[in-house]
Short mmCIF file of the C-alpha atoms (twelve columns), coordinates in Angstrom:
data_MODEL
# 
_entry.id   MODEL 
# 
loop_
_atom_site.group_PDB 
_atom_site.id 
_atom_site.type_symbol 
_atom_site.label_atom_id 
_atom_site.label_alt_id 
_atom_site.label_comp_id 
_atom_site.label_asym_id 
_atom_site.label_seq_id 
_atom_site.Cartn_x 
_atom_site.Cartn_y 
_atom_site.Cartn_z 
_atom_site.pdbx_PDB_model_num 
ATOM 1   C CA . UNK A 1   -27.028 24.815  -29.399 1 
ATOM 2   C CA . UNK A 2   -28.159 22.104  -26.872 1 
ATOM 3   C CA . UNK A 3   -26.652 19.228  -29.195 1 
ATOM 4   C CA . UNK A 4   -23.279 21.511  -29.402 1 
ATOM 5   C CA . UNK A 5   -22.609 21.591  -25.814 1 
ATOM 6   C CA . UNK A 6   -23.569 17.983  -25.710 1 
ATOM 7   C CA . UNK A 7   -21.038 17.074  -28.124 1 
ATOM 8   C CA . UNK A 8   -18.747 19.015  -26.362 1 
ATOM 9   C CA . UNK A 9   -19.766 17.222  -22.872 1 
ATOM 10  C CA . UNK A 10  -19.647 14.041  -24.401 1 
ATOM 11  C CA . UNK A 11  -16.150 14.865  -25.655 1 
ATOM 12  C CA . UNK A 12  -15.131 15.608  -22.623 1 
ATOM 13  C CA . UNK A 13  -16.549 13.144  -20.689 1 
ATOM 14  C CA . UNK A 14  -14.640 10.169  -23.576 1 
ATOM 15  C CA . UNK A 15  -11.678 11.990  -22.661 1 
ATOM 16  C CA . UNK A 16  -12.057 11.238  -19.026 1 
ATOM 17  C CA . UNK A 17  -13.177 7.759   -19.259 1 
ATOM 18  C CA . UNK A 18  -10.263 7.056   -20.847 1 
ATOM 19  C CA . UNK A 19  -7.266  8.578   -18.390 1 
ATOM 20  C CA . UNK A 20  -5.954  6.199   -16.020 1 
ATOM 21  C CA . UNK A 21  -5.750  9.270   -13.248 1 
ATOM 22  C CA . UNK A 22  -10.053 8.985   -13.107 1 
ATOM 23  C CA . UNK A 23  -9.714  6.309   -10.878 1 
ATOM 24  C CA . UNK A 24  -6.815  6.248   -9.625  1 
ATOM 25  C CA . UNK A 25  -5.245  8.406   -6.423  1 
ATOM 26  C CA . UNK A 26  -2.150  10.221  -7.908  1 
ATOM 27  C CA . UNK A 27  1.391   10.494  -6.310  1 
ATOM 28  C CA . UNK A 28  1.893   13.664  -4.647  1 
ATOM 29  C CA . UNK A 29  4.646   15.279  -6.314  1 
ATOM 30  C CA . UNK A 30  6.799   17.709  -3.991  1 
ATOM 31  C CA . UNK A 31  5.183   20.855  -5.091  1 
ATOM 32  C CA . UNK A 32  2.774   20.747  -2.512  1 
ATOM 33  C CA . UNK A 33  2.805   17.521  -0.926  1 
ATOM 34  C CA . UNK A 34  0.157   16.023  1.226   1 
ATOM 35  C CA . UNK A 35  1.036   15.647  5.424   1 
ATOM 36  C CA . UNK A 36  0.398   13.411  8.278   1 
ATOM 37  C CA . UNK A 37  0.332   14.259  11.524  1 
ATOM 38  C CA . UNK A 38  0.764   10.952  13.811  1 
ATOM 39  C CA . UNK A 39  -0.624  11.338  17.638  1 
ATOM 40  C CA . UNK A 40  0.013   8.472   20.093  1 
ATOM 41  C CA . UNK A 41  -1.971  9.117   23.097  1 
ATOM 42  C CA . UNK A 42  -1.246  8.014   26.482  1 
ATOM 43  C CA . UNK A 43  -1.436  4.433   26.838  1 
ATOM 44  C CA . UNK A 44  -2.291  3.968   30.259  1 
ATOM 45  C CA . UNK A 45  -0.164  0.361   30.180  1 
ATOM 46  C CA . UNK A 46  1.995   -2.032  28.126  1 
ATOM 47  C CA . UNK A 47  -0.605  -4.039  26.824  1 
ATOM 48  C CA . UNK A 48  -2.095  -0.888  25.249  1 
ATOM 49  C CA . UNK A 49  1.334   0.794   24.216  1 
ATOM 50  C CA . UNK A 50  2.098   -2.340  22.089  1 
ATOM 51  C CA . UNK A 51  -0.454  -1.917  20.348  1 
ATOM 52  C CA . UNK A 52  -0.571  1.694   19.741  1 
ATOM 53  C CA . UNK A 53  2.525   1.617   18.409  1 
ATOM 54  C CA . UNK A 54  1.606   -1.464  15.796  1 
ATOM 55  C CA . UNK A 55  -1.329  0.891   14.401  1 
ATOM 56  C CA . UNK A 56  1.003   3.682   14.255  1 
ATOM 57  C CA . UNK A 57  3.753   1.611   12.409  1 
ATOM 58  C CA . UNK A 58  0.980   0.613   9.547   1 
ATOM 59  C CA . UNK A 59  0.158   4.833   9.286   1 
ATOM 60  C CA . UNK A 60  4.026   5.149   8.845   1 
ATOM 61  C CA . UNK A 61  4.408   2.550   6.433   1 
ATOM 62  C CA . UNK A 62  1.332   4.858   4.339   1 
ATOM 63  C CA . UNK A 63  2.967   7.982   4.371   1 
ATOM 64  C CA . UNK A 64  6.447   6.547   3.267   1 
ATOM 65  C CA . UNK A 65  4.004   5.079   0.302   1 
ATOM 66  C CA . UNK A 66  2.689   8.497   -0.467  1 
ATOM 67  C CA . UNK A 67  5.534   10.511  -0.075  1 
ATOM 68  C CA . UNK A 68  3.963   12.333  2.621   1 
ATOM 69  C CA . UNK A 69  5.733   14.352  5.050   1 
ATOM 70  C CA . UNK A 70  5.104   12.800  8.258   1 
ATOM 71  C CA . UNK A 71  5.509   14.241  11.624  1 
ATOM 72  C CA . UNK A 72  5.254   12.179  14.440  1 
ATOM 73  C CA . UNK A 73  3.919   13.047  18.613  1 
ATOM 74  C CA . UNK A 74  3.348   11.199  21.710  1 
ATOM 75  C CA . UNK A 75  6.715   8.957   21.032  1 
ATOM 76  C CA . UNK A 76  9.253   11.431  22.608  1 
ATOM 77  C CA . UNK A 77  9.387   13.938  25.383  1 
ATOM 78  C CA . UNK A 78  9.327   17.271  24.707  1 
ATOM 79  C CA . UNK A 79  10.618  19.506  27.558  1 
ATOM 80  C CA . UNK A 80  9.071   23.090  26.549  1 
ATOM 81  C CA . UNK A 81  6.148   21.702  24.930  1 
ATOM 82  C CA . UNK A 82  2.659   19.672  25.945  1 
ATOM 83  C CA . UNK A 83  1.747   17.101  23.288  1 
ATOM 84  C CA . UNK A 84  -1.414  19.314  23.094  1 
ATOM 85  C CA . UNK A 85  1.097   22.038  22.138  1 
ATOM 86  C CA . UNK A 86  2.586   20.047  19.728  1 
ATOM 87  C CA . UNK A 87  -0.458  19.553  18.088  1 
ATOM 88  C CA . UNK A 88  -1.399  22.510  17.601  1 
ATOM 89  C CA . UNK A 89  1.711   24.086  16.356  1 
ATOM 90  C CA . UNK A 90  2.006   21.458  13.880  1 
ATOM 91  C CA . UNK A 91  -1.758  21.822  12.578  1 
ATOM 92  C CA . UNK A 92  -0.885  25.728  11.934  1 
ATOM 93  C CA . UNK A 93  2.407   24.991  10.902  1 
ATOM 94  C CA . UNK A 94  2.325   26.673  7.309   1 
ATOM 95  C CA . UNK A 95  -1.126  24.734  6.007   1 
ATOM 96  C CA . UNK A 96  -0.244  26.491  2.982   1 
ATOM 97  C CA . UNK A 97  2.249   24.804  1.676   1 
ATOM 98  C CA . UNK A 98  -0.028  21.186  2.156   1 
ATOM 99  C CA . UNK A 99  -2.094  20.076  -0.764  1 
ATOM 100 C CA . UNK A 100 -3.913  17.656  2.333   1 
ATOM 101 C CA . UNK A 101 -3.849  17.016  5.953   1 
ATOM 102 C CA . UNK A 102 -4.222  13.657  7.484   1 
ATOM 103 C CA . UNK A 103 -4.755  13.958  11.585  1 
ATOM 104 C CA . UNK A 104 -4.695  10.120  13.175  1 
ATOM 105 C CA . UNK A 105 -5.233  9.938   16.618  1 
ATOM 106 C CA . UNK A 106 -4.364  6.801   18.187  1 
ATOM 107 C CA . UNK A 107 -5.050  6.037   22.026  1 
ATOM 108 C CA . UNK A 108 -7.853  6.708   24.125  1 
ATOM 109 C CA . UNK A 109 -10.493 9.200   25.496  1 
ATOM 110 C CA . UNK A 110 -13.251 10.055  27.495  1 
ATOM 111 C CA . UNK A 111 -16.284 12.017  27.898  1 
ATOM 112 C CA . UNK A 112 -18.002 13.831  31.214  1 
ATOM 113 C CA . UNK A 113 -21.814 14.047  29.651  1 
ATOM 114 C CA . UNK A 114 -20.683 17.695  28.291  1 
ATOM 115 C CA . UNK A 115 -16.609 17.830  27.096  1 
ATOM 116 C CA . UNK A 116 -15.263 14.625  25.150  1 
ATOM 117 C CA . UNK A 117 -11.447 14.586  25.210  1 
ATOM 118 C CA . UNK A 118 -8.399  12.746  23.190  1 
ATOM 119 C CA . UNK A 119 -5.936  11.014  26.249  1 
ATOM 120 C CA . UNK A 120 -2.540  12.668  26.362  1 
ATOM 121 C CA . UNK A 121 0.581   12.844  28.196  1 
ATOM 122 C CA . UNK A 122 0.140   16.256  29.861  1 
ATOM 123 C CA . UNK A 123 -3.554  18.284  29.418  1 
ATOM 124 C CA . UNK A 124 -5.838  16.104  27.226  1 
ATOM 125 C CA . UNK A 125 -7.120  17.910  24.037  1 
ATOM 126 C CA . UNK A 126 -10.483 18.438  23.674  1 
ATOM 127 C CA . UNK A 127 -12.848 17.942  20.718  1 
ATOM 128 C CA . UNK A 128 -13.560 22.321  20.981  1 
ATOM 129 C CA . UNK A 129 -9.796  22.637  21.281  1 
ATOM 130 C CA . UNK A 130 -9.359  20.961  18.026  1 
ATOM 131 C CA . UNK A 131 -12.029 22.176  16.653  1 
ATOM 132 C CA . UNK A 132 -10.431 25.879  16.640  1 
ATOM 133 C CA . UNK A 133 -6.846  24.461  14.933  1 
ATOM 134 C CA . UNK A 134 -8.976  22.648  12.420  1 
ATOM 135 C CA . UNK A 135 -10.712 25.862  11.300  1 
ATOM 136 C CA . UNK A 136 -8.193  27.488  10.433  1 
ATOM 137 C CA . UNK A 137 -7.041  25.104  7.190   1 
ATOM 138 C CA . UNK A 138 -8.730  25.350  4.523   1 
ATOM 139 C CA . UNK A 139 -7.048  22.504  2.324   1 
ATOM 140 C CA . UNK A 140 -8.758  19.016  2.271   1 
ATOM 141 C CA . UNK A 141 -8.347  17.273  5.718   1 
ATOM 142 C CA . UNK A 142 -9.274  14.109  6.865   1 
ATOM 143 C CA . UNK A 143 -9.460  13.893  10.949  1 
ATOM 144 C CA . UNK A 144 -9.355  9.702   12.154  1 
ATOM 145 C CA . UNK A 145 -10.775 9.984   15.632  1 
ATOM 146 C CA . UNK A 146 -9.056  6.129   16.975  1 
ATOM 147 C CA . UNK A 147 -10.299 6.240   20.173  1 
ATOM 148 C CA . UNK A 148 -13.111 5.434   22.479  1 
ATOM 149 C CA . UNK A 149 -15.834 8.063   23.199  1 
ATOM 150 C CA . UNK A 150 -14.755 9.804   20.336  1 
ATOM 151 C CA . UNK A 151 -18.105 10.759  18.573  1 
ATOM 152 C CA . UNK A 152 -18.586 14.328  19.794  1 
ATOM 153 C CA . UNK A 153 -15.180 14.979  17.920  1 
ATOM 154 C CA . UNK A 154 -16.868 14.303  14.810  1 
ATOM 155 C CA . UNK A 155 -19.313 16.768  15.269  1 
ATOM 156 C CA . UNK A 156 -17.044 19.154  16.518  1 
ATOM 157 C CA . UNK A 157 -15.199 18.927  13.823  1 
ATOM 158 C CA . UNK A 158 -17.443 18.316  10.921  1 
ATOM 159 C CA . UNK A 159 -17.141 21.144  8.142   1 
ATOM 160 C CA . UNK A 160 -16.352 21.845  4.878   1 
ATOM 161 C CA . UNK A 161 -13.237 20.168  2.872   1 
ATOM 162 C CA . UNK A 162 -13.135 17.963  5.269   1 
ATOM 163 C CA . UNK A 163 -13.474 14.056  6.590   1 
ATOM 164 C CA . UNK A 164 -14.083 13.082  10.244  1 
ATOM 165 C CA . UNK A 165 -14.115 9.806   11.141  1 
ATOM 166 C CA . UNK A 166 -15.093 8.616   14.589  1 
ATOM 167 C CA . UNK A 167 -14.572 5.108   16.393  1 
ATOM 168 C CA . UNK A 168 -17.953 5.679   18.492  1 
ATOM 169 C CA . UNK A 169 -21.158 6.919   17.539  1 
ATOM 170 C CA . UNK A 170 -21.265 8.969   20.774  1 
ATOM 171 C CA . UNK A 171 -19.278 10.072  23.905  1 
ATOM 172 C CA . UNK A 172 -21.120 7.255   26.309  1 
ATOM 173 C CA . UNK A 173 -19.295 4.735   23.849  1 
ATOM 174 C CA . UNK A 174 -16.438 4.803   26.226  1 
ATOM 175 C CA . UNK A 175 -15.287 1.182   26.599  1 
ATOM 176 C CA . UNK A 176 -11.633 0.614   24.244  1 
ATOM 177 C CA . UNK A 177 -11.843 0.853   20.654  1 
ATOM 178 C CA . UNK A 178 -10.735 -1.423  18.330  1 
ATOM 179 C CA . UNK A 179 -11.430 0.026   15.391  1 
ATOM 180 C CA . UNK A 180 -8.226  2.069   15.103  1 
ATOM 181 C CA . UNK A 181 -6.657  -1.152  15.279  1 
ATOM 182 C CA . UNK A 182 -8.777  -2.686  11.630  1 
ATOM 183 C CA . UNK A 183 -8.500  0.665   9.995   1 
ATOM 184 C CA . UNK A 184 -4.949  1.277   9.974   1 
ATOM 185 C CA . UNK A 185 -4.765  -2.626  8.803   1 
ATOM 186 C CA . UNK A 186 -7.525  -1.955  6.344   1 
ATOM 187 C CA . UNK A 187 -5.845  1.096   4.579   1 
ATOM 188 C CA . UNK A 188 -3.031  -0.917  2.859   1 
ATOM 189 C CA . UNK A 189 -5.237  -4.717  2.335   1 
ATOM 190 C CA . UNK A 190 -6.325  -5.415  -1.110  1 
ATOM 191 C CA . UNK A 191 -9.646  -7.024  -0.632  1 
ATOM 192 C CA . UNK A 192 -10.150 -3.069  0.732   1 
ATOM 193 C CA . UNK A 193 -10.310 -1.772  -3.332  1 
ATOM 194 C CA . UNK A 194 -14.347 -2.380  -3.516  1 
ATOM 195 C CA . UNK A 195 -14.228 -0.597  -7.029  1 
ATOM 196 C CA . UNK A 196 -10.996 -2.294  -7.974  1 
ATOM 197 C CA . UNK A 197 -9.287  0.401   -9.552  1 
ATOM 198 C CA . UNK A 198 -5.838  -0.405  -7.877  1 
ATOM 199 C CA . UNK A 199 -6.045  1.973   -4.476  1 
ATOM 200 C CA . UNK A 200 -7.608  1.943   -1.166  1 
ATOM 201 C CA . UNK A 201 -9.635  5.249   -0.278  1 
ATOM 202 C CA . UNK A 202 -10.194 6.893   3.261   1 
ATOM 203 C CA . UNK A 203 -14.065 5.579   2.379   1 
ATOM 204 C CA . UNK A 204 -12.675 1.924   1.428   1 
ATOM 205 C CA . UNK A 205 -10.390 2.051   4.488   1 
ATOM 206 C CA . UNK A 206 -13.252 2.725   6.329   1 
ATOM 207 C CA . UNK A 207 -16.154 0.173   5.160   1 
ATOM 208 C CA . UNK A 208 -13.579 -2.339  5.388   1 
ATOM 209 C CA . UNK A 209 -12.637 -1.549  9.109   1 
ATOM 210 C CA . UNK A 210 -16.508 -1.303  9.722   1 
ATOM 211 C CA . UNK A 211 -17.194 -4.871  9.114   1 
ATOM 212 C CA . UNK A 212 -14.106 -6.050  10.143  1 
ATOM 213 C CA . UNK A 213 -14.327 -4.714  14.017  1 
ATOM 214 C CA . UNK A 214 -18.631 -5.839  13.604  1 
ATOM 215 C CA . UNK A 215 -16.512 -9.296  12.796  1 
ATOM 216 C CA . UNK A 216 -14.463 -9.165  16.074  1 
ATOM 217 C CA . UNK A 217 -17.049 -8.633  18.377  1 
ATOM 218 C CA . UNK A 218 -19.052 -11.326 16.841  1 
ATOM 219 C CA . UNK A 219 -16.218 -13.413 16.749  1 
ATOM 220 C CA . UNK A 220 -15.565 -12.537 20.916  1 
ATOM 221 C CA . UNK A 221 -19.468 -13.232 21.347  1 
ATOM 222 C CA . UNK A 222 -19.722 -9.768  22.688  1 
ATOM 223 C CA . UNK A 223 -21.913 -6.897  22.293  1 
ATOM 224 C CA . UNK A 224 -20.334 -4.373  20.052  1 
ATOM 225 C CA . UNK A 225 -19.863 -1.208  22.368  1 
ATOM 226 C CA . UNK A 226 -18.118 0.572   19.172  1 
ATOM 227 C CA . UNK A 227 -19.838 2.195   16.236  1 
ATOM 228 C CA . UNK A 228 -18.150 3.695   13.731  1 
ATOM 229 C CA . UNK A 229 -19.390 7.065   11.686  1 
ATOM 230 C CA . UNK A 230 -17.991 8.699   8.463   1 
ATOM 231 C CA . UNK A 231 -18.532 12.284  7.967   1 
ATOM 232 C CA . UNK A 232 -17.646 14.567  5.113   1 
ATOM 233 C CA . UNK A 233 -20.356 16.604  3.856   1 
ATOM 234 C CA . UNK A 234 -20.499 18.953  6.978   1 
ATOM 235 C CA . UNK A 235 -24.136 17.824  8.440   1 
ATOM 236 C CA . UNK A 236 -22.462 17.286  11.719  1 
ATOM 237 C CA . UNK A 237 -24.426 13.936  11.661  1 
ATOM 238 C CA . UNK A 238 -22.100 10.891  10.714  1 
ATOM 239 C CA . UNK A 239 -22.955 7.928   8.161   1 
ATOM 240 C CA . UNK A 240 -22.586 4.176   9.732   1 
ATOM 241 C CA . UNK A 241 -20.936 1.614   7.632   1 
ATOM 242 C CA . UNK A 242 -24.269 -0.001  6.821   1 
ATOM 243 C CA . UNK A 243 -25.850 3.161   5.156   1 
ATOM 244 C CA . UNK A 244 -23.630 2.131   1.995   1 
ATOM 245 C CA . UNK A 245 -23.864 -0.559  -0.812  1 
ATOM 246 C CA . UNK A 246 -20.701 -0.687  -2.105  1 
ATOM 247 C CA . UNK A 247 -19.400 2.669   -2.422  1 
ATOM 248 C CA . UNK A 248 -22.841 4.236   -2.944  1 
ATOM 249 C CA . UNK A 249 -24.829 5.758   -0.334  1 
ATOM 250 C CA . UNK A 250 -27.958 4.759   0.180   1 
ATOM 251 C CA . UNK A 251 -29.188 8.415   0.569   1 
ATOM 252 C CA . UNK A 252 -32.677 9.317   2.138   1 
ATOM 253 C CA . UNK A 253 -35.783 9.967   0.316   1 
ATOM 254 C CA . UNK A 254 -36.584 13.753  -0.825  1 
ATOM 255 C CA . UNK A 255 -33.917 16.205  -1.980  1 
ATOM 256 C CA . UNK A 256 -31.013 17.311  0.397   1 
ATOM 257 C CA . UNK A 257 -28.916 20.489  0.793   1 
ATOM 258 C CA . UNK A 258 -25.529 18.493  0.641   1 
ATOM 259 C CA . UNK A 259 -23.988 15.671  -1.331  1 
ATOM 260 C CA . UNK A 260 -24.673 12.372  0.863   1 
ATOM 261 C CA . UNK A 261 -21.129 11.540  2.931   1 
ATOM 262 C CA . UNK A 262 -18.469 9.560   1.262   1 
ATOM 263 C CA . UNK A 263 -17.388 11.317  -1.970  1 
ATOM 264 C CA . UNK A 264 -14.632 13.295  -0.463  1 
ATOM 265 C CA . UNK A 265 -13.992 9.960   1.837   1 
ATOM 266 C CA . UNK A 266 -13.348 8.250   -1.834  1 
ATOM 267 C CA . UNK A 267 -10.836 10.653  -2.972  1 
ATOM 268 C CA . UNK A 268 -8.691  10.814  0.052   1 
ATOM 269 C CA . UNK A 269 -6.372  8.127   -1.188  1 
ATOM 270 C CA . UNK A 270 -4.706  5.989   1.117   1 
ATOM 271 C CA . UNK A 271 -2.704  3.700   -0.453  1 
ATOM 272 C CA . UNK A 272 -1.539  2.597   -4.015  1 
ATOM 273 C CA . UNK A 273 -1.941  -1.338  -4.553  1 
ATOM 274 C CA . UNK A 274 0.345   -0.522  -7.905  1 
ATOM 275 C CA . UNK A 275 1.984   1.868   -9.903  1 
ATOM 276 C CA . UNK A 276 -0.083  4.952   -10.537 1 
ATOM 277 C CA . UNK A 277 0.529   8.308   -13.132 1 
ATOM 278 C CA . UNK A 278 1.621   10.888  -11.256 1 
ATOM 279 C CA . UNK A 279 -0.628  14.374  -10.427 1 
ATOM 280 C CA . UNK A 280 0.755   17.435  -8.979  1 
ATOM 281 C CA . UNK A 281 -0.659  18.800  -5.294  1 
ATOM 282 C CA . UNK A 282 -2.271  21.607  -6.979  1 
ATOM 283 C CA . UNK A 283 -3.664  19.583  -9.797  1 
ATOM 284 C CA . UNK A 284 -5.478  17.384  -7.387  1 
ATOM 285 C CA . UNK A 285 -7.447  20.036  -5.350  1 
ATOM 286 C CA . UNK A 286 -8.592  21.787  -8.468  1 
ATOM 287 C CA . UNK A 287 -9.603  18.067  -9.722  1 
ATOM 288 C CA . UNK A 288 -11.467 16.958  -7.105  1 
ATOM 289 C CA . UNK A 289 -13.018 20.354  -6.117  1 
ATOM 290 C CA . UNK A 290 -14.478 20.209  -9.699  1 
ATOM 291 C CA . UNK A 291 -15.673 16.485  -8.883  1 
ATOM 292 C CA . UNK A 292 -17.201 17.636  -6.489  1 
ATOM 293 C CA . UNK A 293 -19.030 20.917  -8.188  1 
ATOM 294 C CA . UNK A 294 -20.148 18.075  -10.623 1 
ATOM 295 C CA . UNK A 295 -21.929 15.801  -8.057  1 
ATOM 296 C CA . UNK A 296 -23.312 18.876  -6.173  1 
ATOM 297 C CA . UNK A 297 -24.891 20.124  -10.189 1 
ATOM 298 C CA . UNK A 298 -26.011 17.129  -10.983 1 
ATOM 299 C CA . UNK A 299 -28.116 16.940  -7.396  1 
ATOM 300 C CA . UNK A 300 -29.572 20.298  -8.547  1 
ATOM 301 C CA . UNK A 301 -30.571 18.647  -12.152 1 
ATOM 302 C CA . UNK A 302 -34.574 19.287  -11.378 1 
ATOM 303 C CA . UNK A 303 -34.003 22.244  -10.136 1 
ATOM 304 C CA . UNK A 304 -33.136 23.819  -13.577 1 
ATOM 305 C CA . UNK A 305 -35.804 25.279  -16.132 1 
ATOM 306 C CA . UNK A 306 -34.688 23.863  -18.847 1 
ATOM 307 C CA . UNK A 307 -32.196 20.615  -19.804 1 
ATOM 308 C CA . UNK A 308 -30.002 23.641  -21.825 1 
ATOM 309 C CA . UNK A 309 -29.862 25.872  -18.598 1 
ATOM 310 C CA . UNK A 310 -28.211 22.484  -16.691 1 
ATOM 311 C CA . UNK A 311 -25.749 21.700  -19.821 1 
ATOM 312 C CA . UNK A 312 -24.762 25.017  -20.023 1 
ATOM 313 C CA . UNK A 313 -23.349 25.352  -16.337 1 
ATOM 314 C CA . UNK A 314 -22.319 21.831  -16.406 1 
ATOM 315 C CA . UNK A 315 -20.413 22.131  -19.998 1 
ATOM 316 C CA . UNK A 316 -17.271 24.338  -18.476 1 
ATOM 317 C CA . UNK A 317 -16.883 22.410  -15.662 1 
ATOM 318 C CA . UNK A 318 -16.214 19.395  -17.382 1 
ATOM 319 C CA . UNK A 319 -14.196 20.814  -19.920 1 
ATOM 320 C CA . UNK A 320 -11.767 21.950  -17.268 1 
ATOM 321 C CA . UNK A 321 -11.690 18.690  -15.697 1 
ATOM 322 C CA . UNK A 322 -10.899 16.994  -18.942 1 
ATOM 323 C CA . UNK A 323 -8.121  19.807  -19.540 1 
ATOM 324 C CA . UNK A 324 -6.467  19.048  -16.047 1 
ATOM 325 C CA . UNK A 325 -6.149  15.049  -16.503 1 
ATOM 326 C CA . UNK A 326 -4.789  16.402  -20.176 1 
ATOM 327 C CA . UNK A 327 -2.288  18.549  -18.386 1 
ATOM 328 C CA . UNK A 328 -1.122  15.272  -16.046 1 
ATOM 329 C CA . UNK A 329 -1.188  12.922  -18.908 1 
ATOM 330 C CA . UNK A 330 1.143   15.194  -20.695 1 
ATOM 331 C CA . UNK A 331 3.136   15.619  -17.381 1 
ATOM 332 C CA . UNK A 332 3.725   11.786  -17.587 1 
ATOM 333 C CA . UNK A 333 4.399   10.996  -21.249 1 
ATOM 334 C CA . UNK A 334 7.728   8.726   -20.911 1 
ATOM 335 C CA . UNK A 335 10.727  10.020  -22.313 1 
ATOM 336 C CA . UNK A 336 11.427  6.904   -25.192 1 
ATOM 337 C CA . UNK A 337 15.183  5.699   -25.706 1 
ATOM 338 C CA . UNK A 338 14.974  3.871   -29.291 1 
ATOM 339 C CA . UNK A 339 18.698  3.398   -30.701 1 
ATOM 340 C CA . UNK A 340 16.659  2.522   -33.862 1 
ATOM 341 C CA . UNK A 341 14.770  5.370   -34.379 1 
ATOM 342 C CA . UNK A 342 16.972  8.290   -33.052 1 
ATOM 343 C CA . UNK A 343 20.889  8.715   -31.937 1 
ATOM 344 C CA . UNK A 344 21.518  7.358   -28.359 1 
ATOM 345 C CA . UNK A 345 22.469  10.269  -27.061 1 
ATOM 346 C CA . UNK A 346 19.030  12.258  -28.397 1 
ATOM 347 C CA . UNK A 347 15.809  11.925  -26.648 1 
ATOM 348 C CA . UNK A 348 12.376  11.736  -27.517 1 
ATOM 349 C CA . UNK A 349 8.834   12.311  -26.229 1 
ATOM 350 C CA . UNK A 350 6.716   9.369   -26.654 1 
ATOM 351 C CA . UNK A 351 4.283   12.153  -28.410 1 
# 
């Protein structure tokens, strides 16, 4: 029995290998496309507005790429409506009809010693005040905090399905924040692709803004007064840029309760660096919840009695991955045109 489900593993695992959509972030197609939600804080003066509104073009240029639906707040007035309003409408604006959620907030905040708050025109949000909109999707989200004293957001807001990233490590890191600035140029660069496989992930994205706001300060001869944290396995705690080797995190000794952060970071795609097959909304949450399920088994490996008790909860789960990249291949076979083979008018599957 044990070397029947293996074969059957095995199987399924060739099939995988083998499908260009392993490694690759699919385009959403309009059944349930993915959203961004674009918040320019208040500037405070020129100088900063400029450059808000750079970062904010590069995040604009991403969602056109991804076919994203892209709302934008903090560039025009509303008269009935707070930006903090806005905000929050939008957030619970149908969530289910969103296969993802990106939130980028660009601008800058503060923090009292108890209450750290996002900078906007009208009552500034706070990280509890988001906190409450946030809970109530329950789609992937990814949260990018670009703004000083932002690291009590992260915590606020770390949870389930989701990724937080912060531009400080704490509230007292309160001084401006460049990292928005390298991230949002990051998230479309090719040296970003660490695992070359022809995208930039939310994880990539951030490792690559990591060292490359370390380099500015260096460059400035400055302290850094920024530290970056990456958050998506809900521990509320935050993983620095240096706490990876590549894409792998250099987890700590002794078994954990959760998968280290980073693996939903990685499949948060950001931008295609080429043509990629195509993979509906719905097909991508059931993919990469089962990615997940996978990673969070294998953990568990020692825990099981027997090797036969692991492969026989791990067997179905890969079998219905390997079904859904079957599904999306088939979704994508090219329609073939051959004047040779068939009338000119006719059409046929390339199956």
């Amino acid at each position: 029995m044990r070397n029947f489900r293996m074969t059957i593993i095995l199987a399924a695992c060739s099939l995988i290998c083998g499908n260009p959509l392993v490694h690759l972030a699919a385009a959403e197609s309009p059944d349930r496309p993915e959203r961004f939600i674009l918040v320019l804080g208040a500037e405070g003066t020129d100088e900063y507005a400029i450059q808000f509104a750079d970062w904010a073009e590069n995040w604009k240029q991403l969602a056109v790429g991804k076919q994203a639906e892209l709302t934008v707040i903090g560039e025009s007035l509303d008269a009935r409506n707070s930006d903090r309003t806005l905000i929050e409408q939008e957030l619970l604006r149908s969530p289910e009809s969103y296969s993802a959620t990106w939130l980028i907030l660009i601008g800058h905040g503060t923090f009292d010693g108890k209450s750290a708050r996002f900078n906007l025109r009208g009552p500034d949000l706070t990280a509890e005040q988001l906190q409450v909109c946030c809970d109530q999707i329950t789609h992937p989200l990814a949260v990018l905090n670009c703004f000083s004293a932002s690291g009590p957001f992260l915590q606020a807001l770390s949870g389930k399905n989701r990724v937080v990233i912060s531009a400080t490590k704490n509230g007292f890191e309160f001084y401006f924040s460049h990292f928005g600035k390298f991230l949002s140029a990051a998230a479309s660069e090719p040296e970003s692709d660490l695992d070359h496989d022809g995208q930039v992930s939310l994880l990539e994205a951030y490792l690559a803004a990591c060292r490359q706001t370390e380099a500015h300060y260096l460059e400035q001869g400055q302290l850094a007064t920024e530290h970056a944290l990456l958050d998506d396995n809900g521990d509320q705690r935050g993983s620095r840029a240096d706490q990876f080797k590549g894409l792998d995190h250099l987890a700590e000794t002794g078994a954990t309760a959760s998968l280290p952060d980073g693996h939903r970071a990685q499949q948060f795609a950001v931008c295609a660096l080429r043509p990629v097959s195509q993979i509906t909304g719905t097909q991508k949450q059931r993919r990469d919840a089962l990615e997940i399920n996978i990673l969070e088994l294998k953990q568990r490996k020692t825990e099981f009695e027997t090797e036969d008790d692991y492969y026989q909860q791990l067997e179905p789960l890969m079998i219905q991955l390997a079904e859904i990249y079957r599904q999306a291949e088939r979704g994508n076979t090219p329609t073939i045109h051959d004047p040779l083979v068939v009338p000119v008018k006719a059409e046929q599957t390339g199956e």
